[in-house]
N, C-alpha and C positions, 0 to 999 in steps of 0.2 A: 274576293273579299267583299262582303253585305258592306252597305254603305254604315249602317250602323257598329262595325268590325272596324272598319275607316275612320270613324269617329274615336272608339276605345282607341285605337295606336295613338292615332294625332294627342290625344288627352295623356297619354303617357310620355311621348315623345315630348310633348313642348312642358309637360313636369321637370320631366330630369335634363332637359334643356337649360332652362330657369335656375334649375342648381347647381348642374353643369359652370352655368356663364358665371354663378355667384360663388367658383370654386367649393364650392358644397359648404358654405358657412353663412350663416344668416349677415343680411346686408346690413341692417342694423346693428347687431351687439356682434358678432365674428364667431356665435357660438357655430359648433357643426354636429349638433345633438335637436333630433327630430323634427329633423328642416320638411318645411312645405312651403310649395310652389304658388303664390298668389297672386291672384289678378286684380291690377290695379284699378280697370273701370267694367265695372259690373259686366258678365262675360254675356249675363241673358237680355241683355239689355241694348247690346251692340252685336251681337249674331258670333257665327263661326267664326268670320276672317279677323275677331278682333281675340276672341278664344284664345287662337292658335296663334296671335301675333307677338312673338317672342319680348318687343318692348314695352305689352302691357303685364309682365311677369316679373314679380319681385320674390326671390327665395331671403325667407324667413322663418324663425325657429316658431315653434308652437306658443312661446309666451307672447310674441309679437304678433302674432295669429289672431292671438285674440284678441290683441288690443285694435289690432287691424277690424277686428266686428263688432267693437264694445263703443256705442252712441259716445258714451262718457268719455272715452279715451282717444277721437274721432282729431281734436286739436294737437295732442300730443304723436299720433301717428302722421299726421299731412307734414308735421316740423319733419320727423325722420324721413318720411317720405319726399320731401323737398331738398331735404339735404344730400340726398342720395341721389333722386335721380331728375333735379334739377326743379328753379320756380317752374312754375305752369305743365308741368305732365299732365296733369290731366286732361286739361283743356286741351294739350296734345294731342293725345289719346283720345278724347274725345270728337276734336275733328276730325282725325284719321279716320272716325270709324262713324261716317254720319248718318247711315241707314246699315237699314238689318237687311243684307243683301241674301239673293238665296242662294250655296254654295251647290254647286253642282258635284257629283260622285269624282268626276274625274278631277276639277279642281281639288278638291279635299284629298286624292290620290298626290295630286301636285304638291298639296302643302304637307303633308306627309311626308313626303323626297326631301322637302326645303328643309326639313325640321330634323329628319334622317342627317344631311348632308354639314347641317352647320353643328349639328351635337359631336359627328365626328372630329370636326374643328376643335371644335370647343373641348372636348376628352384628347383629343390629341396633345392642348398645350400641358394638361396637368396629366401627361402621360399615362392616360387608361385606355381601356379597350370598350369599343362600343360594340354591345351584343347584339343590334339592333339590325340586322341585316344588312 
């Protein structure tokens, strides 16, 4: 598999990962109609290992989506966003992830496995089947 082939899985895997963990219902309102996977601190901005890092991923429905990217609605999502997944994530997430480190083919194989292994977890508890190799 092209490192770039590596990259598409990991970006799918840690999607339905993210919704997986959120039972397939937006964190915010409980809906479970046109949920997406979103990163909580800018994924280009903190590199791969923060991408692929399953605690900077909040599933959320497409109304939340947007307000997750709208300047104006920037105050009213950090409340939800704090409510959920506690004061200071970000700065969490932000330490965690202090440089844009350069991920190596075989690491990104690694997190791929990691992301494989805990989605099965994860589909396991809400009884589904992972297709996922």
């Amino acid at each position: 598999m092209t490192r770039k082939e590596t990259i598409k899985l990991c970006e799918a895997l840690w999607s339905e990962l993210i919704k997986a963990e959120a039972g397939y219902r937006c964190e915010f309102t409980c809906r479970n109609k046109i949920l997406h996977s979103h990163h909580i601190v800018r994924k280009g901005a903190y590199g791969l290992r923060a991408k692929f890092d399953p605690e900077n991923g909040i599933c959320i429905c497409f109304e939340c989506h947007n307000m997750a990217h709208d300047p104006k609605r920037e105050k009213e999502y950090l409340i939800l966003l704090t409510a959920c997944r506690g004061e200071g994530i970000i700065e969490r997430l932000k330490a965690k992830h202090t440089s844009v480190d350069r991920v190596t083919t075989l690491e990104l194989e690694d997190i791929c496995s990691d992301l494989v292994n805990r989605l099965r977890e994860s589909l396991g508890r809400y009884g589904r089947e992972c297709g996922c190799g």
